[in-house]
C-alpha positions in Angstrom: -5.1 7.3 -12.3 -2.5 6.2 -9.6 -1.7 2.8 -9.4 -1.5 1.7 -5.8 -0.1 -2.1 -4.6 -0.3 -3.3 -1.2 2.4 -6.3 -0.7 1.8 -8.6 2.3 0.8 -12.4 2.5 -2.7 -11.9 4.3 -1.6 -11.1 8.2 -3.5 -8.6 10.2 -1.1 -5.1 9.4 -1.2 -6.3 5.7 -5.1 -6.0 6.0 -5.0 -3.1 7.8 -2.7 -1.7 5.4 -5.4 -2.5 2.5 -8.0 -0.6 4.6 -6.1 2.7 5.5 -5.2 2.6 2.0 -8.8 2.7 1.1 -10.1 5.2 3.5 -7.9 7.4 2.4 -8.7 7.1 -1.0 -11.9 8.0 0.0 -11.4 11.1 1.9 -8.9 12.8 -0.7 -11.8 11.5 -3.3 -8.9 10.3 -5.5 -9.7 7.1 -7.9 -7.2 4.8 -8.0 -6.3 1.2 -9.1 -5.2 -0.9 -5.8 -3.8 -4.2 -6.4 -3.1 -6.6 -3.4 -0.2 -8.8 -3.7 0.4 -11.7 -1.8 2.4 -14.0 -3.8 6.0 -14.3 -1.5 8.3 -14.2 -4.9 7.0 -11.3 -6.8 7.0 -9.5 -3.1 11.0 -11.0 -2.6 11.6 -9.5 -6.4 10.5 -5.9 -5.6 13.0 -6.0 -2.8 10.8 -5.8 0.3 12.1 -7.9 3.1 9.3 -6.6 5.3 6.0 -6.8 4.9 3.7 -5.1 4.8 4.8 -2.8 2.3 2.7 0.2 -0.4 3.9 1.0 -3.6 2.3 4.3 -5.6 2.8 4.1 -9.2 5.8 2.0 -9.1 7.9 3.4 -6.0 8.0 1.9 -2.6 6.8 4.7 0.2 6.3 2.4 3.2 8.2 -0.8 3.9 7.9 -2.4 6.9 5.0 -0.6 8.9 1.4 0.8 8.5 0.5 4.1 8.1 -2.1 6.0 9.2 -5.2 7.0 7.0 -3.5 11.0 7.4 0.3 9.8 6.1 -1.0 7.8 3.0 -3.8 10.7 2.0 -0.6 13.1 2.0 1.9 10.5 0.4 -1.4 10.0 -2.2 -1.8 14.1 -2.9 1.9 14.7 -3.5 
């Protein structure tokens, strides 16, 4: 199961981040673990400077921006 974490301290892309993230998930019918963090230190420690930001299983694929619903599916069925 992919583990995916959405980092971002609650502001509107960060949300909108969270939902792309689950659409997709729905439309490649892939189950997954998703894990919001919002704590500013943990997000500092992973490196990301800009939020929002997605981790899948452990490596950062977006920093800084949202993508669409079509770039996460494909990031997710790598």
């Amino acid at each position: 199961m992919k583990k995916i974490e959405v980092l971002g301290t609650g502001c509107a892309k960060c949300n909108r981040l969270e939902k792309n993230v689950q659409k997709a998930l729905k439309e490649a019918g892939i189950q997954a673990e998703v894990k919001k963090i919002e704590d500013l230190t943990e997000i500092m420690n992973r490196g990301v400077m800009m939020t929002p930001a997605l981790f899948i299983d452990g490596e950062a694929v977006a920093v800084g921006k949202v993508p669409s619903v079509d770039e996460i599916r494909n990031m997710l069925i790598k």
